[in-house]
C-alpha positions as CSV (number, residue, x, y, z in Angstrom):
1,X,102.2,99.8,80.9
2,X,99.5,99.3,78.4
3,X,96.5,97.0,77.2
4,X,98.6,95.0,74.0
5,X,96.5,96.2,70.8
6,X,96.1,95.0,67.4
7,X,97.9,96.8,64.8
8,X,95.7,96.5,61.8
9,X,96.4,97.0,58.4
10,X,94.1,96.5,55.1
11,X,95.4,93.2,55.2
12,X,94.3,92.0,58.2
13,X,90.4,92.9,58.4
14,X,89.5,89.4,57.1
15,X,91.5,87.5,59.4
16,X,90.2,89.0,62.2
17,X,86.6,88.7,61.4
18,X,87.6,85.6,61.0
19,X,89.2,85.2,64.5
20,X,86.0,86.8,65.6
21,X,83.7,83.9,63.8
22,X,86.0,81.6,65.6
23,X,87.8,79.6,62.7
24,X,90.9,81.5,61.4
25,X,91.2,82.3,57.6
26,X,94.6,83.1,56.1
27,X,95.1,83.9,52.3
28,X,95.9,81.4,50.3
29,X,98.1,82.2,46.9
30,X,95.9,81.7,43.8
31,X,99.0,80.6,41.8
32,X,101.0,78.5,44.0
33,X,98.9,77.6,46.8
34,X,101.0,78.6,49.8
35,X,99.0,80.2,52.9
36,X,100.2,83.5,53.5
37,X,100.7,85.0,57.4
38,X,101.0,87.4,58.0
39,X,98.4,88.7,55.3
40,X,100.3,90.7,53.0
41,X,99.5,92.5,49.3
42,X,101.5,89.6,47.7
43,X,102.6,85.9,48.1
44,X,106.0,86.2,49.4
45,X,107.1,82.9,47.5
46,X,105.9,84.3,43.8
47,X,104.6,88.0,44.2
48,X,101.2,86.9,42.9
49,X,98.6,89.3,44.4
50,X,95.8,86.6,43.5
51,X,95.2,85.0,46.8
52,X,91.6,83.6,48.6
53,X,90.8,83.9,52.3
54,X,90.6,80.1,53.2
55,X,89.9,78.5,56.7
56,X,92.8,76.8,57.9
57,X,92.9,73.9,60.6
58,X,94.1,75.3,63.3
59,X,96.4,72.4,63.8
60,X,99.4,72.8,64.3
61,X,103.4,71.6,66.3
62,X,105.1,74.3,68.9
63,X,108.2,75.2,68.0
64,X,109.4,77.2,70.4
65,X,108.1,78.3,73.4
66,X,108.7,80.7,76.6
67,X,107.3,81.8,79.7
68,X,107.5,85.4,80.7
69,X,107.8,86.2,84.3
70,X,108.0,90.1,83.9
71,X,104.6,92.1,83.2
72,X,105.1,94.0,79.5
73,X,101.3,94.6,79.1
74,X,99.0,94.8,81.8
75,X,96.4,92.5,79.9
76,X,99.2,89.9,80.4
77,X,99.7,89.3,84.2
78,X,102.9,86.8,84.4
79,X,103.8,84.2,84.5
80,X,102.4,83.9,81.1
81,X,103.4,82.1,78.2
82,X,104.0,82.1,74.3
83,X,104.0,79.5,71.8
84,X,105.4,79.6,68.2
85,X,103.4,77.1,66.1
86,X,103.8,75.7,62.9
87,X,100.5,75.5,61.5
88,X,99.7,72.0,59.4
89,X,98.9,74.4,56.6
90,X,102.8,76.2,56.7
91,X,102.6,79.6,58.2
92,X,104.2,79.9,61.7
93,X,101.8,81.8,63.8
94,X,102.5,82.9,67.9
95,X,100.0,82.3,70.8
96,X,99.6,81.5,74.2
97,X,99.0,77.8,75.3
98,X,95.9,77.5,77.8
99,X,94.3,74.6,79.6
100,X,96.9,72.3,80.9
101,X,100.4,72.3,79.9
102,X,102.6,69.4,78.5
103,X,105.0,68.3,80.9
104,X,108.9,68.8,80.0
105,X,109.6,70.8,76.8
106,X,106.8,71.7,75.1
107,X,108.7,71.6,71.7
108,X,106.7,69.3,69.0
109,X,103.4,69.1,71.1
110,X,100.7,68.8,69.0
111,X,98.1,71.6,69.9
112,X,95.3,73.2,68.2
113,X,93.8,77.1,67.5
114,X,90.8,78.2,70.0
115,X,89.2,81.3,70.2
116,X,88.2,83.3,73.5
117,X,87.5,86.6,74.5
118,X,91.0,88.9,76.0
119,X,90.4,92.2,76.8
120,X,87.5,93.4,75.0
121,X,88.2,91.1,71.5
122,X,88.5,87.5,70.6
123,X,91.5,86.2,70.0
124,X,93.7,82.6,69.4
125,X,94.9,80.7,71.8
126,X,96.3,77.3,71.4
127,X,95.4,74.0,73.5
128,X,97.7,71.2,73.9
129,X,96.4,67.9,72.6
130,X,97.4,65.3,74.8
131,X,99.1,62.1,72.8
132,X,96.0,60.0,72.9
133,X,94.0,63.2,71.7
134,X,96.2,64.0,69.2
């Protein structure tokens, strides 16, 4: 078992220092605007390689969701959970929810993008907005 580690690739120096700033910035296509995650040489809509690192709201709905009860990494002591979340901006980016949890399925909570320190780096997490926060 092992600490999880980024993988980093050209692409993705920006968004971490970013991540690191504490407000994510993903690249957004010069041509036809979409956000791009994850980074990539080209807009996956219209190959354009013009694109702008833009902050992006961090608000966004859960999709889906799980919680592991087996221990994969040991940075990640179960029961833990992860959250796929639809960004307001597009992309569809995977965290963990922290703070308290919604009760029932957790499928179209509204939650937004924080940013704390794991295991030596900063890194997103989401937090549920409760319905009169939201």
């Amino acid at each position: 078992m092992g600490i999880s580690k980024i993988v980093m690739g050209l692409d993705d120096k920006p968004m971490w220092a970013s991540i690191e700033r504490g407000a994510m910035e993903l690249q957004k296509c010069g041509e036809c605007g979409a956000f791009r995650y994850p980074p990539a040489p080209v807009c996956p809509h219209d190959l354009s390689a013009d694109a702008e690192w833009t902050p992006v709201s961090g608000k966004g709905t859960i999709l889906s969701w799980v919680v592991f009860h087996k221990q994969y990494f040991e940075d990640h002591v179960p029961p833990y959970n992860s959250v796929a979340i639809e960004l307001e901006e597009g992309p569809i980016v995977v965290s963990q929810l922290r703070g308290d949890e919604p009760e029932g399925s957790w499928i179209g909570q509204r939650v937004e993008l924080i940013y704390a320190e794991h295991a030596g780096r900063t890194q997103h997490f989401a937090r549920w907005l409760k319905p009169e926060a939201a």
